[in-house]
Structure formats: C-alpha cells, structure tokens
N, C-alpha and C positions, 0 to 999 in steps of 0.2 A: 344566298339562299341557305336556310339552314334547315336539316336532315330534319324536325319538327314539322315545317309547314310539309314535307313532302309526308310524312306519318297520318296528318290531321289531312289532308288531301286523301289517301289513301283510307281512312276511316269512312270517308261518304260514298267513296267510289266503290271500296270493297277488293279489288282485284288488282292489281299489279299491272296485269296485261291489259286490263281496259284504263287504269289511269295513264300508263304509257302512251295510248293512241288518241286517248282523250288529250292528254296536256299538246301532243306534239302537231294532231290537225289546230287547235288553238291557236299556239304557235307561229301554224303556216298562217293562218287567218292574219294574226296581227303582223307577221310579217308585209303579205298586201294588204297592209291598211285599214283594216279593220279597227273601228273603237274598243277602247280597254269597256268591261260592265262597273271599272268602279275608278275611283280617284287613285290614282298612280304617280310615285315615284319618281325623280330624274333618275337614278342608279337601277330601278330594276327591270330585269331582264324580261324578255317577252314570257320566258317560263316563269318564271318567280311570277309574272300576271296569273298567267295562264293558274296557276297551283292557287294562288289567293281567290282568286275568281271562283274555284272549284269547292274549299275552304266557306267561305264565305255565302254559298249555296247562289250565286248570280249566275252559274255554266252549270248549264244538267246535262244529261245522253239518257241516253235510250237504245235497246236492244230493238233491231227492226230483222223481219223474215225476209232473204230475198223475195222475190218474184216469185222463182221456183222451187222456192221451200229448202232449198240445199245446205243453206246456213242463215247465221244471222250477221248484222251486220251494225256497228256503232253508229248514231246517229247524236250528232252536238248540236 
C-alpha cells in the first residue's frame, strides 16, 4: 500500500477520522465475506481494497442523526 492511495482516499473523504472508520468498518465487512465492489489483486490487503474502493468512488458514507439528535453517526 502506498502512502498516495491513502492521500487520493483522503481527498474524497475529506477527514482523517472519518476515512479511519470508513476503511476499517470495510475492512470488518470483507473480513466476513463480503464482496470486493471491484476486481482485486492476489497480494492485496483487505485495506488496500477497502482504500481503492473509496479512491475509485464504488464505497460512499454518509453522515446520519441518531435517533435522539445527540450526535451523528457514519453510515457505509
């Protein structure tokens, strides 16, 4: 993984703290089994998906209100 794709990752996202919780629920996803959204690699990592995925615009999020208005909450 090279510190570029996390940059070009971080240009769509905008925040730091949201690509962190963004790549790393992904992550968990493709851990249980989740399909990759695009043609993948034998060598690369569920994160290296996760970031191209993000990169490539096939993984959005969305800011959602809880319930009770108290905060908001990342939605993949």
């Amino acid at each position: 993984m090279t510190n570029a794709l996390v940059q070009d990752a971080l240009k769509k996202v905008g925040s730091p703290e949201y690509l962190v919780n963004i790549v790393s629920k992904r992550v968990r996803q493709l851990g249980q089994g989740f399909r990759p959204l695009l043609e993948v690699q034998p060598r690369w990592s569920f994160m290296e998906i996760a970031l191209r995925e993000i990169v490539e615009g096939k993984l959005t999020f969305e800011l959602v209100d809880d319930p009770d208005g108290s905060a908001k909450k990342l939605a993949v």
